[in-house]
Every structure is written in structure tokens, then in C-alpha cells.
DRENNUGU-33932 format. One line per 5 residues: number of its first residue (from 1); their letters; for each residue x, y negated, z of N, C-alpha, C. Coordinates in Angstrom, 2 decimals. Atoms other than C-alpha are relative to their C-alpha. Layout:
N
NUM) A) X/Y/Z/X/Y/Z/X/Y/Z | ...
! end
This chain:
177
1) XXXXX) -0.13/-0.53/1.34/-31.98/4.54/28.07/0.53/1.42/0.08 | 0.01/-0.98/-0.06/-32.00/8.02/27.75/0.91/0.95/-1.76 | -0.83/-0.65/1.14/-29.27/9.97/25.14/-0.33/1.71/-0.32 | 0.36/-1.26/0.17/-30.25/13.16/23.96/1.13/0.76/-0.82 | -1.10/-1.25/1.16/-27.32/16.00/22.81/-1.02/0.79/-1.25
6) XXXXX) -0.30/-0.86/0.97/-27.76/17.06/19.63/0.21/1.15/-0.20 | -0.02/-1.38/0.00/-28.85/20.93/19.14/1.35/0.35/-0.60 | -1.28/-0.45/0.39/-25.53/22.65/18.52/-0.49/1.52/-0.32 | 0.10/-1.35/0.39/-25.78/26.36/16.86/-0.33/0.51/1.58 | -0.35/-0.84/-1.33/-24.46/27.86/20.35/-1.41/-0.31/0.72
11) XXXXX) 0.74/0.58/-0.82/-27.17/25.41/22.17/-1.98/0.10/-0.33 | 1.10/-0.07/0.55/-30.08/25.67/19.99/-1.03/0.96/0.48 | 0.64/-1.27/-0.37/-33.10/27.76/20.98/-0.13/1.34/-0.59 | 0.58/-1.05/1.27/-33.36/31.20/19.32/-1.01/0.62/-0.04 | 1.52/-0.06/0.68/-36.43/31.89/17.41/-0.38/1.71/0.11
16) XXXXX) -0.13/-1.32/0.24/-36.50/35.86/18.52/-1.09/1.03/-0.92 | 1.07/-0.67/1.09/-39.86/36.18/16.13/0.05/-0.45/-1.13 | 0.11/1.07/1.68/-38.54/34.19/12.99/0.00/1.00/-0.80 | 0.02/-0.73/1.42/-38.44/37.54/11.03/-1.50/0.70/-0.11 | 1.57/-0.53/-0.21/-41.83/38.42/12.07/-1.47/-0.89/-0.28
21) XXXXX) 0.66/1.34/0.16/-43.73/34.96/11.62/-0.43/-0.02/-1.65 | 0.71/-0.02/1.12/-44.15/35.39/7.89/-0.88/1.27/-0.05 | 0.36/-1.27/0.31/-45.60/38.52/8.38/-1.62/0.03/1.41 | 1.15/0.31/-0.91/-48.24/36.70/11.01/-2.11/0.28/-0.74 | 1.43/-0.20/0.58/-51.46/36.77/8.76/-0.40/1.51/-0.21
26) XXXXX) 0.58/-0.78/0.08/-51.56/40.37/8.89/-0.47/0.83/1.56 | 0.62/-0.10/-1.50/-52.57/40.33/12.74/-1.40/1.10/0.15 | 1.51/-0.45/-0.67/-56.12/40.80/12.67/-0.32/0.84/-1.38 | 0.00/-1.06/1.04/-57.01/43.58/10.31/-1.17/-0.57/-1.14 | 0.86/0.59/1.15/-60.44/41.85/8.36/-0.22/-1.47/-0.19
31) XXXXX) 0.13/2.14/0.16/-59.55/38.10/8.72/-0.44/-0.26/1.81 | 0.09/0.66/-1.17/-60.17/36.04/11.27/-1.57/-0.56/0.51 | 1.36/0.65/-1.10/-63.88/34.86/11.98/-0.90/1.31/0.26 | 0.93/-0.42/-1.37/-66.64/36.32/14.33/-0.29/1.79/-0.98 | 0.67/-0.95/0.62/-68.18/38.88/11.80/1.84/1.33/-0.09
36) XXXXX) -0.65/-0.59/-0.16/-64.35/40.20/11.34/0.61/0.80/0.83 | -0.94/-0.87/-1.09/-63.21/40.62/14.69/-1.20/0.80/0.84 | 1.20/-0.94/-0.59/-66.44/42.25/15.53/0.44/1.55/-0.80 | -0.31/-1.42/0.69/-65.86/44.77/12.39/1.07/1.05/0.48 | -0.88/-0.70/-0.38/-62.18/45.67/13.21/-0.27/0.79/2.02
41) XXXXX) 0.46/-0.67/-1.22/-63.63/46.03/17.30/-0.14/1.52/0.17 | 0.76/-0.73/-0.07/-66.03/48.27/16.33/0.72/1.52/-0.85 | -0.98/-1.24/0.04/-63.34/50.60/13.84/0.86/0.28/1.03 | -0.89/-0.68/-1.05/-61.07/51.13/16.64/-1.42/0.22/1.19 | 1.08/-0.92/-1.03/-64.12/51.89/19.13/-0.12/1.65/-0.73
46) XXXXX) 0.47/-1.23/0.92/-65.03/54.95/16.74/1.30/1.08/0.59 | -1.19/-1.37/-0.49/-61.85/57.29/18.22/0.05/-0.04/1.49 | 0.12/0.02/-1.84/-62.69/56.43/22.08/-0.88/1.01/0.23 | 0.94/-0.91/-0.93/-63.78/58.79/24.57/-1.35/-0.33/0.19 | 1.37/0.66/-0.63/-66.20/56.59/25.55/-0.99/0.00/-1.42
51) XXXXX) 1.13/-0.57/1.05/-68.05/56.54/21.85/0.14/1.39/-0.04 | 0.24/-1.50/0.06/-67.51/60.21/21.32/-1.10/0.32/1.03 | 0.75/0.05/-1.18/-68.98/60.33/25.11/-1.65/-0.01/-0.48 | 0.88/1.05/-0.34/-71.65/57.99/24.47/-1.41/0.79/-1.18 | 0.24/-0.55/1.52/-72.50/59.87/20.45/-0.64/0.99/0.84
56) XXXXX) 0.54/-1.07/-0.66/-73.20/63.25/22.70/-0.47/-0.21/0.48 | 0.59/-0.04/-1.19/-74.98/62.30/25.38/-1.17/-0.65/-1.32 | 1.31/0.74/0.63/-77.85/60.45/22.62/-0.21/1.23/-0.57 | 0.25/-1.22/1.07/-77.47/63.58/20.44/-0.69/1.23/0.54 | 0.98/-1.25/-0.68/-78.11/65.89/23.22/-1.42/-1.06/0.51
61) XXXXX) 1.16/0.57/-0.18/-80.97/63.59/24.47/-1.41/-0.18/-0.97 | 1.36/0.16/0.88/-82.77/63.24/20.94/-0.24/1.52/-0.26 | 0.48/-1.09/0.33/-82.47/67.01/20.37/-1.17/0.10/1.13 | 0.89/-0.14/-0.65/-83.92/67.52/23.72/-1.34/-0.73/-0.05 | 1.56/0.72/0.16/-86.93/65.32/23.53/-0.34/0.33/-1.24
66) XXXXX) 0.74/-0.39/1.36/-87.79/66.68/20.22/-0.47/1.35/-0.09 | -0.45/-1.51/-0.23/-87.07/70.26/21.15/-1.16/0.33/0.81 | 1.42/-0.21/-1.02/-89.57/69.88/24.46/-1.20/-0.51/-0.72 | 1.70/0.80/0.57/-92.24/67.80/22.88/-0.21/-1.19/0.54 | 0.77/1.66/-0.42/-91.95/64.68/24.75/-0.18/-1.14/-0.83
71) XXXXX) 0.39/1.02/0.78/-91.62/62.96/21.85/-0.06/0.76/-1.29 | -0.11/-0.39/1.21/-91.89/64.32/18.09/0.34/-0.69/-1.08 | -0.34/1.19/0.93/-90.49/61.23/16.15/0.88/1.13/-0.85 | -1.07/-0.71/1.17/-87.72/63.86/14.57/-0.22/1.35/0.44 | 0.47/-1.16/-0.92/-89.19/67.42/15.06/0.99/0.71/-0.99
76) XXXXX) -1.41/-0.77/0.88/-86.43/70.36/14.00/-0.26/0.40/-1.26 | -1.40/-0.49/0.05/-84.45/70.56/11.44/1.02/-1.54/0.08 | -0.84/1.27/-0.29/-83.65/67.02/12.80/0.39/-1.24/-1.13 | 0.01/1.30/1.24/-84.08/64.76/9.22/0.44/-0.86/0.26 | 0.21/1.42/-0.32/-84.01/61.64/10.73/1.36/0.03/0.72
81) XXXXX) -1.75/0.12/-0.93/-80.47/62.84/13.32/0.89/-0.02/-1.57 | -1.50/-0.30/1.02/-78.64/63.81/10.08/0.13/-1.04/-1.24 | -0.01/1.50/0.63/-79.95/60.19/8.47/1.12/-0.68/0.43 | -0.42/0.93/-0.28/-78.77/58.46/11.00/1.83/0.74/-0.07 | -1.55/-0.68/-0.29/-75.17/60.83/11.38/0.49/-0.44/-1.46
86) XXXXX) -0.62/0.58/1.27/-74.93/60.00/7.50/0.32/-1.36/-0.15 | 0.17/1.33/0.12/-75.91/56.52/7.80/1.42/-0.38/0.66 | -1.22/0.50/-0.93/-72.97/56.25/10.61/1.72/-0.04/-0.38 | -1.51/-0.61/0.64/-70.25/58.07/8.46/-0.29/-1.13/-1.38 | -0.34/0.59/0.85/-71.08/55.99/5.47/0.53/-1.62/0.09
91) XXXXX) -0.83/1.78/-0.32/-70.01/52.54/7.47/1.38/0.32/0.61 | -1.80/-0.45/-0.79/-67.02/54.10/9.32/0.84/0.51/-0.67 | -1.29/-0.53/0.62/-65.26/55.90/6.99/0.74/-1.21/-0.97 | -0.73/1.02/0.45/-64.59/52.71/5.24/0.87/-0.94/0.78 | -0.94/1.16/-1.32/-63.88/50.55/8.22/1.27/0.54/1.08
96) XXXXX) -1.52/-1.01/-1.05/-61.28/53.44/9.63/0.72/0.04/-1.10 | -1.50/0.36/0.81/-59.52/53.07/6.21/0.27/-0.76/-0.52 | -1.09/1.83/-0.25/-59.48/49.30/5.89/0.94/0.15/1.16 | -0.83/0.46/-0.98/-58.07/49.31/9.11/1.16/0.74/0.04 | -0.88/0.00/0.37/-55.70/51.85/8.26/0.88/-0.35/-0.73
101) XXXXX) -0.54/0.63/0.78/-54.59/50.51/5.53/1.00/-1.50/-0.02 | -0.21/1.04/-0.81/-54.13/47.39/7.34/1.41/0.34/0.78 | -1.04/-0.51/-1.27/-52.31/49.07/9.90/1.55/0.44/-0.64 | -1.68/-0.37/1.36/-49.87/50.32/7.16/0.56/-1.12/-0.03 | -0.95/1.68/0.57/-49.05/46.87/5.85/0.64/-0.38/1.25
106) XXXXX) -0.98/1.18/-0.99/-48.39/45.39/9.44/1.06/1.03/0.36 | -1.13/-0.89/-0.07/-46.28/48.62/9.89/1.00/-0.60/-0.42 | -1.06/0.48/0.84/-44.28/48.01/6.90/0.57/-1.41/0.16 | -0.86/0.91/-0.25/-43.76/44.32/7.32/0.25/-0.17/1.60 | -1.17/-0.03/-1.27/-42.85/44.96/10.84/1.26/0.70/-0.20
111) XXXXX) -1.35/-0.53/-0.02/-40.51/47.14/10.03/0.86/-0.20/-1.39 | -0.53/0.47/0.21/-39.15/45.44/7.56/1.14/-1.50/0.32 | -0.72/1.04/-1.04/-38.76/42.16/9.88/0.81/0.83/1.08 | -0.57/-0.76/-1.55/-37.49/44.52/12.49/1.68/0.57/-1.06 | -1.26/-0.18/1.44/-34.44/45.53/9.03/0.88/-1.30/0.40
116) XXXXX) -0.79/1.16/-0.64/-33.90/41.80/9.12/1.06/-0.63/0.69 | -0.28/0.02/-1.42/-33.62/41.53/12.43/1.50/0.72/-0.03 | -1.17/-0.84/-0.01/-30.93/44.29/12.59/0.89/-0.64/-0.91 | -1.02/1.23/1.18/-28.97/42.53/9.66/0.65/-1.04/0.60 | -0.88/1.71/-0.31/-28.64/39.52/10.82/0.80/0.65/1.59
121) XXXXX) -0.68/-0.46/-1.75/-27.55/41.28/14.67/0.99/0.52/-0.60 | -1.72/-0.52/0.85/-24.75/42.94/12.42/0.72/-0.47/-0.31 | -0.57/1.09/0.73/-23.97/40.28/10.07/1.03/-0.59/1.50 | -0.30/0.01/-1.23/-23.31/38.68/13.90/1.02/-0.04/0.54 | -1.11/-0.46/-0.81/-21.46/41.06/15.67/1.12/0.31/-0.72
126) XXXXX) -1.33/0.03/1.16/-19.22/41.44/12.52/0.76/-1.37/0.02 | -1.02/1.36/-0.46/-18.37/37.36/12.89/0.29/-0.07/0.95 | -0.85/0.28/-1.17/-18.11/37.49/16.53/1.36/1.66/0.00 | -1.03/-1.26/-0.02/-15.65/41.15/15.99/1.35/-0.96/-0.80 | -1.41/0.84/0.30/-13.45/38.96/13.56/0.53/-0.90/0.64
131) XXXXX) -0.56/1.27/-0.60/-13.17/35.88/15.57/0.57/0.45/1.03 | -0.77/-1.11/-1.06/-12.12/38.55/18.59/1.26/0.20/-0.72 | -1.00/-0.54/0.77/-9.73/39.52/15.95/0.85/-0.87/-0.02 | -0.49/0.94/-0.14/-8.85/36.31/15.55/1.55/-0.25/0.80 | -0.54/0.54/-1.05/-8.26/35.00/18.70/1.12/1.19/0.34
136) XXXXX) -1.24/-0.91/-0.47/-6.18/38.14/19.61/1.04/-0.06/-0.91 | -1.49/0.59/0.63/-3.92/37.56/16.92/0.70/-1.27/0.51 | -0.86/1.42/-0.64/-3.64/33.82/18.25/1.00/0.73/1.45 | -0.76/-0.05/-1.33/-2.99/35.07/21.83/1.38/0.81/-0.45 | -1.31/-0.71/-0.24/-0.18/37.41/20.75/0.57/-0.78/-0.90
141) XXXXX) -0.98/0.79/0.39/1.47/34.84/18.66/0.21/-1.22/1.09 | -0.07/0.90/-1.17/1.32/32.33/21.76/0.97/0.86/1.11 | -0.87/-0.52/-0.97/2.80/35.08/23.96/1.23/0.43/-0.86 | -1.50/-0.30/1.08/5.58/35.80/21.42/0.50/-1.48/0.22 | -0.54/1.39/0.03/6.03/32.02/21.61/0.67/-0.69/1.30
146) XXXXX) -0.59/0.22/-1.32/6.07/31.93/25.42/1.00/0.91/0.69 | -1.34/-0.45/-0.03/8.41/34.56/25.39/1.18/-0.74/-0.77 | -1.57/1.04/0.47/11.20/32.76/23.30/0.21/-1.03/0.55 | 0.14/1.36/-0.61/10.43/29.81/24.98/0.33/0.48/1.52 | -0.46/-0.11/-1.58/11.34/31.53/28.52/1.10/0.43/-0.61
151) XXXXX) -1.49/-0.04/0.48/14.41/32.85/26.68/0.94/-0.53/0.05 | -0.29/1.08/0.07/15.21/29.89/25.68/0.51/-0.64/1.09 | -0.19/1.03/-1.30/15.02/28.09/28.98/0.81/1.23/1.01 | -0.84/-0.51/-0.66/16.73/31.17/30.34/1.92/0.05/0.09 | -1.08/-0.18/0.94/19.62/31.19/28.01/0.74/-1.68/0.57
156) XXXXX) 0.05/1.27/-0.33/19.46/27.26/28.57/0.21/-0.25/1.49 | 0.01/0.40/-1.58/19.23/27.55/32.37/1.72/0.50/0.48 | -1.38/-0.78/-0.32/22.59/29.90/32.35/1.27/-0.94/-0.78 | -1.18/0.81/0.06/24.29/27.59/30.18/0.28/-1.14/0.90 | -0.26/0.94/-0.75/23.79/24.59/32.46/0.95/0.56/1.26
161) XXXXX) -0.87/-0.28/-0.87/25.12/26.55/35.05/1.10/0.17/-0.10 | -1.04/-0.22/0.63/27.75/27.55/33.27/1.33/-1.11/-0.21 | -0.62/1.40/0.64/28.50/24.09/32.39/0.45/-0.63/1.50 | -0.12/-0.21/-1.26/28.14/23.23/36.03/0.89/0.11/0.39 | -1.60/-0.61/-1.02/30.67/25.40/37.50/1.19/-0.16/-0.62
166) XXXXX) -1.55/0.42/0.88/33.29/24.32/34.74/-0.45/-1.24/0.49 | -0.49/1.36/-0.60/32.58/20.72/35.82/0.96/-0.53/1.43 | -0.37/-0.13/-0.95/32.54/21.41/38.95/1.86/0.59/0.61 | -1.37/-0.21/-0.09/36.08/23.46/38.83/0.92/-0.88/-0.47 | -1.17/0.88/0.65/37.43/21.06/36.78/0.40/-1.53/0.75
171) XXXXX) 0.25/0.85/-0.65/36.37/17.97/39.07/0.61/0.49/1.86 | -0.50/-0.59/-1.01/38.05/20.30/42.07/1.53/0.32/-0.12 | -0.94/0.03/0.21/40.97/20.64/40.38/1.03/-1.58/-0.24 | -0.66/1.18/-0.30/41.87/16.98/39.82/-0.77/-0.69/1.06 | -0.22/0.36/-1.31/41.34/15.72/43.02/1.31/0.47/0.54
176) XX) -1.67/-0.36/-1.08/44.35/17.71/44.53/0.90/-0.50/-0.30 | -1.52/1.33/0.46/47.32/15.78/44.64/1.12/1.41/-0.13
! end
């Protein structure tokens, strides 16, 4: 048979994300299924090297093939590049300020749990500072106590002696004939 202690404050585990846990649903920036975490992907791709990269290297490629003649699908003043460059800005500029926007909120309630947080670490070190306070008042009324109390037994130790050597003289004096 197996007894299990009873979590005690001191013993208990502490929860070091309990001020952050209500503030869990703002994780993923457009929700949570497939189509979302594709969207938010694809706004944070949009400020990488690698798309910027990736944007130039097609841009110089369709000028050039339009420019030489190997192909004429978009011949200059480029109609069809400044479709698609519109087409590209009219899905991203929304999905770079959902996600900022987003990004705000989990800001703010982080750093409001992160307020919390600090609070309660204050609140804290303010009960463990008094109970310091405390206890140091106890100890110096205990050593005030164990001083009188060696006093005491000093004061007490000198009278026995005291007492003592009058017995003693007096128990030396009748004996002699």
C-alpha cells in the first residue's frame, strides 16, 4: 500500500507559464487548420532573402526572355509582370497586416502576462522580506533571552559558590575542638 504526501505550497510544482496559458489561442496568427498555417507560412516568407532572392532572379529571367525574343508571352512595357507584381501586392499586403496585427496582440498579452508575472515575483519577495523580518526579530528576542538566562545562571553559579564557601567555613569551623 502505497501513501502519497499531500502537495504542500513549498512542495507543489510551479506552473512557470500560468500567466501566459490564457493568452495560448493567440499562438498561431490565422487559426489553426492546414489552409491557416499555410497562410501565416507564406506572410512571414514574404521578408526572406530567399523570396526577395527567388522574386529577382524570375523578374530578371522574364524580362530577359521577352527582351531577346525567346519567348514574347509579355513583350515591353511588361503588362502581364506588373499584373502579376499587382496581383502579388494585393494578397500580401493583407496577410503582412493580419499577421501584424496578430503579432501586436500576442505582444501585448505577453507582456502583460510577463506584468503578472513580475507582480506576483514582488508580491513574493515582499512576504519572504517580512518573514526575514520576522524571524530576525524572533532571533534577537531569543538572544536577549539567552543572554539573561546566562546571567542568570552566572549570577546563580556565583551564588552557589558563595553559599559553598560559607558552608564550607562554617562546617570547618565547628569541627575544631
Amino acid at each position: 500500500m502505497t501513501t502519497e504526501k499531500p502537495e504542500t505550497p513549498a512542495t507543489a510544482p510551479v506552473d512557470h507559464l500560468r500567466f501566459h496559458r490564457p493568452h495560448a489561442h493567440l499562438n498561431t496568427t490565422f487559426g489553426d487548420d492546414k489552409f491557416a498555417l499555410r497562410a501565416e507560412a507564406f506572410a512571414r516568407f514574404f521578408g526572406t532573402p530567399t523570396f526577395l532572392g527567388a522574386q529577382t532572379l524570375i523578374v530578371l529571367l522574364w524580362v530577359l526572355l521577352n527582351v531577346t525574343g525567346i519567348t514574347t508571352f509579355d513583350v515591353y512595357p511588361f503588362i502581364l509582370l506588373n499584373l502579376a507584381f499587382s496581383l502579388q501586392s494585393a494578397y500580401a499586403a493583407p496577410l503582412i497586416l493580419l499577421a501584424q496585427t496578430r503579432q501586436a496582440a500576442r505582444d501585448k498579452a505577453q507582456a502583460d502576462a510577463d506584468a503578472q508575472h513580475r507582480e506576483a515575483l514582488a508580491t513574493a519577495n515582499s512576504e519572504r522580506q517580512a518573514q526575514a523580518a520576522k524571524n530576525t526579530t524572533q532571533l534577537l528576542e531569543l538572544l536577549e533571552q539567552n543572554t539573561r538566562l546566562t546571567e542568570m545562571t552566572k549570577s546563580l553559579t556565583e551564588r552557589i559558590e558563595g553559599l559553598t564557601r560559607e558552608l564550607h567555613e562554617h562546617m570547618c569551623q565547628t569541627r575544631q575542638p
